[in-house]
N, C-alpha and C positions, 0 to 999 in steps of 0.2 A: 504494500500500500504506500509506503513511501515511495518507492518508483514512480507510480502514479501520479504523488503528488510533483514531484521532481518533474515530470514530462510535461506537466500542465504550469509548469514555476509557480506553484504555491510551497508557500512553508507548513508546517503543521501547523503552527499558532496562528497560521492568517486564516488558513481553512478553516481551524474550528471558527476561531471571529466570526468569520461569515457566515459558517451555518448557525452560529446563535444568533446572529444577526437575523438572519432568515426564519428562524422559527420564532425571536420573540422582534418582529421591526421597531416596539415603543419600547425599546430598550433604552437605558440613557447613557449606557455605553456605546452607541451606535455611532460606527465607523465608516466613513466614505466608500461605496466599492465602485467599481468601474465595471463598465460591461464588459471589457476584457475580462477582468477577475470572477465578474459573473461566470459567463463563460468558460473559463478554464474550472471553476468551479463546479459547475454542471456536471462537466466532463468527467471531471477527476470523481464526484460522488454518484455517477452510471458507473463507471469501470469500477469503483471500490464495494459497491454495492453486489456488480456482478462477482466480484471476488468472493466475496465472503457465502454468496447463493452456492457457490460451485465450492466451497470449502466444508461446509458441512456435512456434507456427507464421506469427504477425506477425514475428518475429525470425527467420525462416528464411527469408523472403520477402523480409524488407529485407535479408538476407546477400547471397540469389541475386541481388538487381538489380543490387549493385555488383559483380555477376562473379567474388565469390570461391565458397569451398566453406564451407560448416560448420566442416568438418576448417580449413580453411588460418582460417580466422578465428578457430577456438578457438586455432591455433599463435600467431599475432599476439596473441593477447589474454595470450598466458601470459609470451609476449617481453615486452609494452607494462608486463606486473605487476610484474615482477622488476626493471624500470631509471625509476628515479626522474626520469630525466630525459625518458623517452618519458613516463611516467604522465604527468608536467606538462605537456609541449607536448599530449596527449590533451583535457587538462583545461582549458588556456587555448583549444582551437580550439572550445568552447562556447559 
C-alpha cells in the first residue's frame, strides 16, 4: 500500500488528511486539497481498496495452515494489542 501511495505522490499523512477531510468536510482542521490531490487520491484508495479485497482471502489461508480459526486469531491479535510486552516479543520475532 505504500507503493500505491508513492505512485500517486501522496504521503501517508497527507492521504489520511484527506480522507478525514473527506469523510468529516466541517472539520476545523480542514486542509486545502487540489484536484490533482483529489485525484491521485481516488486513485490511490480504488487500488488500496482493491488490495486488501484480494488479501483476504491470502490471510484466511495462511490463518487455516497454522491450525487456528479466524475467530481464535482475531482473539490473539486483540490479546497481543493491548500488552506491550506481547506487541514487542510479536515484533522482534520478525
Amino acid at each position: 500500500m505504500v507503493e500505491v501511495l508513492k505512485d500517486e505522490d501522496l504521503s501517508p499523512q497527507r492521504f489520511q488528511e484527506i480522507g478525514q477531510q473527506r469523510s468529516n468536510p466541517d472539520s476545523s482542521t480542514s486542509t486545502e486539497i487540489s484536484p490533482k490531490e483529489q485525484e491521485h487520491f481516488d486513485k490511490a484508495l480504488a487500488r488500496m481498496q482493491t488490495i486488501q479485497e484480494e488479501s483476504v482471502p491470502k490471510q484466511r489461508r495462511a490463518i487455516t495452515l497454522q491450525g487456528l480459526t479466524v475467530e481464535r486469531f482475531r482473539q490473539i491479535e486483540q490479546v497481543v494489542s493491548k500488552s506491550p510486552t506481547l506487541k514487542q516479543q510479536v515484533q522482534n520475532s520478525f
